[in-house]
Backbone as a printed PyTorch tensor [residue, N CA C, xyz], in Angstrom:
tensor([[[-19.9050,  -7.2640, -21.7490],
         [-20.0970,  -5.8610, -21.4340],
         [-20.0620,  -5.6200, -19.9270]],

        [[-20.6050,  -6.4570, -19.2500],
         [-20.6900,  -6.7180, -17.9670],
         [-19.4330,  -6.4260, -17.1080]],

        [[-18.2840,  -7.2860, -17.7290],
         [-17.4870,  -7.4420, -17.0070],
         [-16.2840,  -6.3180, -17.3930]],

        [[-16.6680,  -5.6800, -18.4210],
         [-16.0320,  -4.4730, -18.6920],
         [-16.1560,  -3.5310, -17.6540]],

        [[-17.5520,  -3.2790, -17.1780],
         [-17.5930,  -1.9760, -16.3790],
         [-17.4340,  -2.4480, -15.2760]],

        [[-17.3440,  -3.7710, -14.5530],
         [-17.0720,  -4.0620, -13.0180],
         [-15.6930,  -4.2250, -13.2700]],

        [[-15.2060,  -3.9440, -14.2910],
         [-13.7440,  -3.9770, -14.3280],
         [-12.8660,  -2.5290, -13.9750]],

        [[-14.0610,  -1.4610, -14.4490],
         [-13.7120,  -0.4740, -15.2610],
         [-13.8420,   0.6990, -13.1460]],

        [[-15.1020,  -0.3990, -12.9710],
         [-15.0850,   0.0010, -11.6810],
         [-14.2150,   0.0110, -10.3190]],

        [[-13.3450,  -1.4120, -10.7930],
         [-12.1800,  -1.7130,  -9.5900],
         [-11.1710,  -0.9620,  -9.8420]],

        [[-10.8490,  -0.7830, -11.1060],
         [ -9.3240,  -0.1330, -11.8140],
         [ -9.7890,   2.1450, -11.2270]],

        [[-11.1170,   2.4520, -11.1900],
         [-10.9570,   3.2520, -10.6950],
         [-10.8800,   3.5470,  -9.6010]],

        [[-11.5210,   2.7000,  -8.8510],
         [-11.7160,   2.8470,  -6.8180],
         [ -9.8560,   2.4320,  -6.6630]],

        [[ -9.1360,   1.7500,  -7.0140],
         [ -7.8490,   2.0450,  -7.0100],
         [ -6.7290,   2.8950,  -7.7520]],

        [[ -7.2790,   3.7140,  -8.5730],
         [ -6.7590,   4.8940,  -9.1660],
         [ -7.4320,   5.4830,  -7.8200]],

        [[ -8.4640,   6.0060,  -7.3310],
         [ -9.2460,   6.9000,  -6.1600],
         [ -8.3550,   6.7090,  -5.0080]],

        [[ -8.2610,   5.1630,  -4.5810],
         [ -7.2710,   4.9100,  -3.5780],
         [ -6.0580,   5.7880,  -3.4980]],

        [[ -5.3380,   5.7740,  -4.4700],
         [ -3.9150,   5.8650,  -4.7260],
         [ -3.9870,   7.8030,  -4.7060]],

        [[ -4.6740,   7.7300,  -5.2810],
         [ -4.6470,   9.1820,  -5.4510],
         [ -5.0770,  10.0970,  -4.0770]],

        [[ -5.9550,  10.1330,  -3.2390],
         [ -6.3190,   9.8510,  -2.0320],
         [ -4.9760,   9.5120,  -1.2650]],

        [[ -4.1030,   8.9540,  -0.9900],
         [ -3.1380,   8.2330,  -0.4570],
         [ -2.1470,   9.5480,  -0.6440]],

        [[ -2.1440,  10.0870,  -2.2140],
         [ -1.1050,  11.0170,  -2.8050],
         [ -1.2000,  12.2620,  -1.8870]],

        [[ -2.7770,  12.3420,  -1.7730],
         [ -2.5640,  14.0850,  -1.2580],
         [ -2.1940,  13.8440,   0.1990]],

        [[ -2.6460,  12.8490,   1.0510],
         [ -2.4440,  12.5230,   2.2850],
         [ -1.0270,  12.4160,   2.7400]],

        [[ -0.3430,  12.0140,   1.8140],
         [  1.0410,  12.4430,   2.1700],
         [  1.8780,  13.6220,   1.6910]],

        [[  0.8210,  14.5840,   1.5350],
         [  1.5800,  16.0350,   1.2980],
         [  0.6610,  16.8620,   2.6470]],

        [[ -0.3260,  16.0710,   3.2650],
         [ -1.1030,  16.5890,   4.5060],
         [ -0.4110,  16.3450,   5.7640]],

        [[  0.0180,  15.2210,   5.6920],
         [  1.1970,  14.7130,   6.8230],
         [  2.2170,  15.1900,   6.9590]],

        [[  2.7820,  15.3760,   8.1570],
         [  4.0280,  16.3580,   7.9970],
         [  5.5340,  15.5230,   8.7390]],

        [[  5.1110,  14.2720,   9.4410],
         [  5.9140,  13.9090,  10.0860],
         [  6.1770,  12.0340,   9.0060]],

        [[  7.3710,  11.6740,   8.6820],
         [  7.5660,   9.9480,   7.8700],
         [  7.1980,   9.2280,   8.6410]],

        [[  6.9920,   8.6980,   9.5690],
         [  5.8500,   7.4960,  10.4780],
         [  4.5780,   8.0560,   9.6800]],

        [[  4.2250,   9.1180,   9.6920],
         [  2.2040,   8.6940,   9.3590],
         [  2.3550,   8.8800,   8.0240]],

        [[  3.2200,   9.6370,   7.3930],
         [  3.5790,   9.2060,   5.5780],
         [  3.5100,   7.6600,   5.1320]],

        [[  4.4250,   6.8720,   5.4890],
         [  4.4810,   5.9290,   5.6280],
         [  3.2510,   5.0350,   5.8190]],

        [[  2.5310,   4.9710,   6.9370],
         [  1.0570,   4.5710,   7.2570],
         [  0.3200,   4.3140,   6.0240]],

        [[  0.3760,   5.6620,   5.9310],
         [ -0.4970,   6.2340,   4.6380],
         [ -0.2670,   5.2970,   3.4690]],

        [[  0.9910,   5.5560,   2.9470],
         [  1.8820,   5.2310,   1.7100],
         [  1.3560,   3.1630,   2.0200]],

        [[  2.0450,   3.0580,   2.8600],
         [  1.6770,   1.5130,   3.2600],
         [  0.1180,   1.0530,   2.8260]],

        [[ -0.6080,   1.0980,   3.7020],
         [ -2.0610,   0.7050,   3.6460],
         [ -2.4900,   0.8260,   2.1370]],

        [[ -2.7840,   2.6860,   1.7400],
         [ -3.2610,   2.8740,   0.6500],
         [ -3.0200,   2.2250,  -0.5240]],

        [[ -1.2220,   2.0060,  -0.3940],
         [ -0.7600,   1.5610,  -1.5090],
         [ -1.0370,  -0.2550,  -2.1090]],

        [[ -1.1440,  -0.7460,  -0.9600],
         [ -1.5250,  -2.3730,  -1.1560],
         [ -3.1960,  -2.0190,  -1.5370]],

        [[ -3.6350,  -1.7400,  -0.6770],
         [ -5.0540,  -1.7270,  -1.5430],
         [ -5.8770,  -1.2030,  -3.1190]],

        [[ -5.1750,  -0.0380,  -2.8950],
         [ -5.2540,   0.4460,  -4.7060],
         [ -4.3690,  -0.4150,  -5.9010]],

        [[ -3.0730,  -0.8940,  -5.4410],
         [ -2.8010,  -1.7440,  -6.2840],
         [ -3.7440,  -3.1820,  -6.3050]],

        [[ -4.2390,  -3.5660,  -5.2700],
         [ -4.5730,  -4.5750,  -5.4600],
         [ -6.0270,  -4.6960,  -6.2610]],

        [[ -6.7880,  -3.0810,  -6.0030],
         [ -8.1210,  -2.8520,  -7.0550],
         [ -7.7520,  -2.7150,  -8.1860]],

        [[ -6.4970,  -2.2790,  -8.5720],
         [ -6.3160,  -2.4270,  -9.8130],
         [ -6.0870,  -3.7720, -10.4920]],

        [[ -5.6740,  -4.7310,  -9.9200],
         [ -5.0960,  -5.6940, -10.5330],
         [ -6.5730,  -6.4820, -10.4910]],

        [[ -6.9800,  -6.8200,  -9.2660],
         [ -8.5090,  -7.0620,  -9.5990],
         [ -9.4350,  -6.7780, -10.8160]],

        [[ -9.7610,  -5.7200, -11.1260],
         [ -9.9820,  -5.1000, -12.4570],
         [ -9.2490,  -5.7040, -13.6940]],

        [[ -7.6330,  -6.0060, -13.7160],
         [ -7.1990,  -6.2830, -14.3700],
         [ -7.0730,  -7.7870, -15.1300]],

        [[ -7.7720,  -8.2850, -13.9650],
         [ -8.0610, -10.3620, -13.7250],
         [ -9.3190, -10.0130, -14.5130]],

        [[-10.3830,  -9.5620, -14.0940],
         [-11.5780,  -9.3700, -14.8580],
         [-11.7430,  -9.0560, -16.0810]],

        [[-11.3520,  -8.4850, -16.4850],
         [-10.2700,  -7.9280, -17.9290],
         [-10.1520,  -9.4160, -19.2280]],

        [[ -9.1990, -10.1060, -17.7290],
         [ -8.4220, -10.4500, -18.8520],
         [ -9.0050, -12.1130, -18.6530]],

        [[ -9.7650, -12.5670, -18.0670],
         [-10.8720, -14.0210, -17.8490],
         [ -9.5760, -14.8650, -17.2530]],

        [[ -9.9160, -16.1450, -17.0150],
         [ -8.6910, -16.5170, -16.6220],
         [ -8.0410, -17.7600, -17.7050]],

        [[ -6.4190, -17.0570, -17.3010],
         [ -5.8140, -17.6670, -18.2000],
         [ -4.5470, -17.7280, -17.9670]],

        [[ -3.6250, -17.9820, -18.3460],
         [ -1.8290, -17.7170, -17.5200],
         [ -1.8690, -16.4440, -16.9760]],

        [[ -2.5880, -14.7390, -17.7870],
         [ -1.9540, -13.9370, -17.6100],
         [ -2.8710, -13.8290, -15.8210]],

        [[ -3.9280, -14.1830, -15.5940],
         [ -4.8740, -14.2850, -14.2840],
         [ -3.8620, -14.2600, -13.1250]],

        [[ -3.0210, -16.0290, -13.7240],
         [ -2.6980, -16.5050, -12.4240],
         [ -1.1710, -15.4600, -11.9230]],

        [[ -0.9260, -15.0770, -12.9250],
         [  0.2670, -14.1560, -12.9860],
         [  0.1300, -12.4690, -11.7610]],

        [[ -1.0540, -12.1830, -12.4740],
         [ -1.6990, -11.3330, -11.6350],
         [ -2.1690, -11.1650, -10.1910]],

        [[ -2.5060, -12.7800,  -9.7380],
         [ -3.1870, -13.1510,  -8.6780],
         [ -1.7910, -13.5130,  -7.6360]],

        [[ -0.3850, -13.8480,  -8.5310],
         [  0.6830, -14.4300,  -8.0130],
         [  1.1510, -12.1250,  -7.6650]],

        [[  1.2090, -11.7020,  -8.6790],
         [  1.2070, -10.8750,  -8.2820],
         [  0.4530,  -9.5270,  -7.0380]],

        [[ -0.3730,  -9.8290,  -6.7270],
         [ -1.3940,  -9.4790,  -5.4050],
         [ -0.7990,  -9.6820,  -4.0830]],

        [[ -0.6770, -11.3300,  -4.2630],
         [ -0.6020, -11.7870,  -2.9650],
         [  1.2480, -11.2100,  -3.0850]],

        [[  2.2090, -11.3070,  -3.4480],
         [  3.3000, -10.8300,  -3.5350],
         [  3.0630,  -8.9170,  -2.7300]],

        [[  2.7210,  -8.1310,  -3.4680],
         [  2.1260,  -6.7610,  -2.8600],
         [  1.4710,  -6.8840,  -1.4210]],

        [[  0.5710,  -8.1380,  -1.2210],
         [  0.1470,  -8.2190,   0.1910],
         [  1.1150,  -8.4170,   0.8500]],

        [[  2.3590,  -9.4110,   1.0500],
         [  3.3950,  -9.7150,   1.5030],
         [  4.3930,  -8.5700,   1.6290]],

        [[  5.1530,  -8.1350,   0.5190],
         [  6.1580,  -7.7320,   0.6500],
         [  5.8550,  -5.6170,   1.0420]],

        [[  4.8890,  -5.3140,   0.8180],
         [  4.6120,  -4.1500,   1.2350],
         [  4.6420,  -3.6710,   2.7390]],

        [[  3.6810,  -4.6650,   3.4610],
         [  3.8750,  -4.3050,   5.0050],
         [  5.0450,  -4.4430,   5.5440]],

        [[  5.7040,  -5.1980,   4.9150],
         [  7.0230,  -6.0420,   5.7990],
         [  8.2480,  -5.0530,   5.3830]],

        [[  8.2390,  -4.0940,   4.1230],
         [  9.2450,  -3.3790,   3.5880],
         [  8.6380,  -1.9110,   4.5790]],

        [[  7.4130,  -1.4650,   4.7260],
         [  6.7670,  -0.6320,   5.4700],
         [  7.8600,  -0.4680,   6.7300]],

        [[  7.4380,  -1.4030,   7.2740],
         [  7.5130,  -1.8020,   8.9220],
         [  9.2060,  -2.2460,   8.9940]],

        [[ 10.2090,  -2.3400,   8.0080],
         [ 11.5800,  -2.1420,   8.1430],
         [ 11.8960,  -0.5500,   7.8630]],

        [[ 11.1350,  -0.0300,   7.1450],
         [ 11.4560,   1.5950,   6.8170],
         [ 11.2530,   2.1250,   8.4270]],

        [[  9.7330,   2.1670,   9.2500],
         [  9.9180,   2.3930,  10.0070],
         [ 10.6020,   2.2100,  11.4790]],

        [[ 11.3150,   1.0760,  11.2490],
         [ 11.4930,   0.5650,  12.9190],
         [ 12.7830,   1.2350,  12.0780]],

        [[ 14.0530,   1.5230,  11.1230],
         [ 14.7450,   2.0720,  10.7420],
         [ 14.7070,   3.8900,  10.8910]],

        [[ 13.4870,   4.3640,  10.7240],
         [ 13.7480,   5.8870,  11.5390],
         [ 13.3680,   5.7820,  12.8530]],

        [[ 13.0620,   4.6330,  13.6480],
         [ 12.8270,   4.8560,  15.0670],
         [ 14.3270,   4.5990,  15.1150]],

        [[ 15.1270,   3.9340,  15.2750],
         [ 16.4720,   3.2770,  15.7300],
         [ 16.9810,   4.6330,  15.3370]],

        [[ 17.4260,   5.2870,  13.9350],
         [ 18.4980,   6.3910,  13.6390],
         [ 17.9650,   7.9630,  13.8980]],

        [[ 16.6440,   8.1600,  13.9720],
         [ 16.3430,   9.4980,  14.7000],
         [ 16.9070,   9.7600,  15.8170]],

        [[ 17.4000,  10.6950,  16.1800],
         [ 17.7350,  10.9020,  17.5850],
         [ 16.5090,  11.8240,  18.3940]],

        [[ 16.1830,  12.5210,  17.5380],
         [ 14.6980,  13.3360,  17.8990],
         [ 13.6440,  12.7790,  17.7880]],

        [[ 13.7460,  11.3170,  18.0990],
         [ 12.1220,  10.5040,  18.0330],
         [ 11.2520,  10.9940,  19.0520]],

        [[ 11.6890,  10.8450,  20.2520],
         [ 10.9280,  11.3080,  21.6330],
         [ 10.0990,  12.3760,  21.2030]],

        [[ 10.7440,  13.7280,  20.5920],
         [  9.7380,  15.1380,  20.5470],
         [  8.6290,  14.6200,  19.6560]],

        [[  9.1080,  13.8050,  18.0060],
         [  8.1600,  13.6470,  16.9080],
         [  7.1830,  12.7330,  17.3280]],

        [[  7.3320,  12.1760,  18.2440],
         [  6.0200,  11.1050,  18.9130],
         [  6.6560,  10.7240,  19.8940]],

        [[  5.3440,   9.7470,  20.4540],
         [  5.5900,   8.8790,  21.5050],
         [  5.6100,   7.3090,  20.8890]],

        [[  7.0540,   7.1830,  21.2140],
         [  7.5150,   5.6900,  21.4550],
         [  7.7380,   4.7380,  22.4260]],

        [[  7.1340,   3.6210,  22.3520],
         [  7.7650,   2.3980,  23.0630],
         [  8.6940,   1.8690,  22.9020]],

        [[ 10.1080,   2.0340,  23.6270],
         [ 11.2310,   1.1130,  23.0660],
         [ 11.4940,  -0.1190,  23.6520]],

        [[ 11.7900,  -0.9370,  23.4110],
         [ 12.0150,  -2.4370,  23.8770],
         [ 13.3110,  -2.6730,  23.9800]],

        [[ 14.4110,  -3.6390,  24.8600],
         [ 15.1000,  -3.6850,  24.4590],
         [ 16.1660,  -4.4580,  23.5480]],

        [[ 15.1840,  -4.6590,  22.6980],
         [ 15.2210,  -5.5210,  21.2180],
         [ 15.3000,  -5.2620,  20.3600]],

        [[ 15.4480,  -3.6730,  19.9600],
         [ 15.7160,  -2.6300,  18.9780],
         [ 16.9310,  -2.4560,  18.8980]]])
């Protein structure tokens, strides 16, 4: 019973996450802080969910599947993030007005 509701508890604080995350990018008006948003929120609410979802399910193949799945979302989220954005810094031509950038010349 226990592990039902600390289950029941992670699977919602990442439904809360995500949802939270949703309106924040209809509050944002510029794709750099969409993005931010979308980034961060999104690894963490998935990852309360899947948490919840290990608890769920005790451990067993489907655990390690889950846990293979996490760390995958930790990985490949920031790194797909952070190519979206260095991709509208390079092809905006109106970056300068929408913020302030540092350019390097390694871009």
């Amino acid at each position: 019973m226990i592990k039902y509701i600390l289950s029941a508890i992670f699977i919602v604080m990442g439904i809360v996450v995500l949802a939270t995350a949703m309106v924040g990018n209809f509050r944002f008006g510029y794709v750099l802080n969409r993005m931010q948003v979308g980034a961060t929120s999104d690894t963490l609410g998935a990852a309360l969910i899947i948490i919840g979802l290990i608890i769920v399910s005790g451990f067993n193949a489907t655990t390690v599947k889950l846990i293979v799945m996490v760390m995958f979302l930790w990985f490949a989220n920031p790194v797909s993030s952070h190519f979206l954005a260095r991709t509208e810094i390079i092809t905006n031509e109106n970056i300068m007005q929408e913020c302030e950038v540092v350019r390097h010349d390694s871009i």
